[in-house]
N, C-alpha and C positions, 0 to 999 in steps of 0.2 A: 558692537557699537554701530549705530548709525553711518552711511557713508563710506564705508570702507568697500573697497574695489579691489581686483586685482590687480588693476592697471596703478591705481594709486600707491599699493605696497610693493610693487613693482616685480606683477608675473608671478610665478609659480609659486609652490609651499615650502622648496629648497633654495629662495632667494631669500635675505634676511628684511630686501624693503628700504627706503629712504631713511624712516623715522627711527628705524633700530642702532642706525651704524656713530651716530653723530651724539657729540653731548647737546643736552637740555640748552646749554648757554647760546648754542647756532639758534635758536629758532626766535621767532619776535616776539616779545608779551604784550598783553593787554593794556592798553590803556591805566594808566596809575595818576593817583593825584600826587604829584612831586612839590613838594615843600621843603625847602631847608631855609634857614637864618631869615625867614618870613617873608623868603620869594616867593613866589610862582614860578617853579620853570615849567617846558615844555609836556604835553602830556601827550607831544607825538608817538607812535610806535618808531621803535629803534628797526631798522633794518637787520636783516635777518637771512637764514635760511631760504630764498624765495623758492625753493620745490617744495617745503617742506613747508611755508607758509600756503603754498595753493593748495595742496593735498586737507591744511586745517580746516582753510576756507570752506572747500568742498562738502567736507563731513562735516561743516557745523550746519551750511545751510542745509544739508541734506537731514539731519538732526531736527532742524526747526520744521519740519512736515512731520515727525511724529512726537508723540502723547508719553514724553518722557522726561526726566529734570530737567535735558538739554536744552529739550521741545521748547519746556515754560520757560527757560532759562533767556533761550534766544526771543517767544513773543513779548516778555518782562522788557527785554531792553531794546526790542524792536519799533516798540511802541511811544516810545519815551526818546531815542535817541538814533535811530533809523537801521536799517537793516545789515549795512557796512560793518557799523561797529558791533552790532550784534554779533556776527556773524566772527569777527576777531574775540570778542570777547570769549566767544562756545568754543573757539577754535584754539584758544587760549585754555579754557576748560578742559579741553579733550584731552590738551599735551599733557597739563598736570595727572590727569588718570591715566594716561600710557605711563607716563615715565613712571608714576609711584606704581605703576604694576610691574615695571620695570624692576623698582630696586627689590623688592616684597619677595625674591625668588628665596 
């Protein structure tokens, strides 16, 4: 995957890494259109994991420089709604394929 360092996973290939140790629920999601009882609420991101937010960040913008779903994924919303939230949204993206690679053992 795009992004991925060993400084990011934290060092060696016998460390297990930030994003291995923690559930799915520490980390912050995308952006969502929230509606109930015909409010609008908030479509802030919830606070989160912040090592494990920068680490997303990292590899989505590093994602958006190559020629792959992420690539399109991040110029589609970069274009339209700027490169921050792009970059949450891929970074959002990424967590969902880690973890579902996660459960899939």
């Amino acid at each position: 995957m795009p992004g991925n360092s060993h400084a990011a996973f934290g060092g060696g290939p016998g460390e297990k890494g930030c994003l291995c140790s923690t559930s799915p629920a520490a980390y912050p999601t995308a952006q969502a259109n929230m509606r109930t009882g015909g409010k609008q609420q908030s479509g802030r991101t919830r606070q989160g994991n912040r090592w494990a937010k920068t680490v997303l960040i990292q590899a989505a913008h590093a994602a958006g420089h190559t020629r792959t779903y992420l690539g399109e994924q991040y110029r589609r919303i970069s274009a339209r709604r700027g490169s921050k939230k792009a970059a949450m949204a891929v970074g959002h993206s990424i967590l969902v394929i880690f973890v579902s690679l996660g459960q899939n053992r």
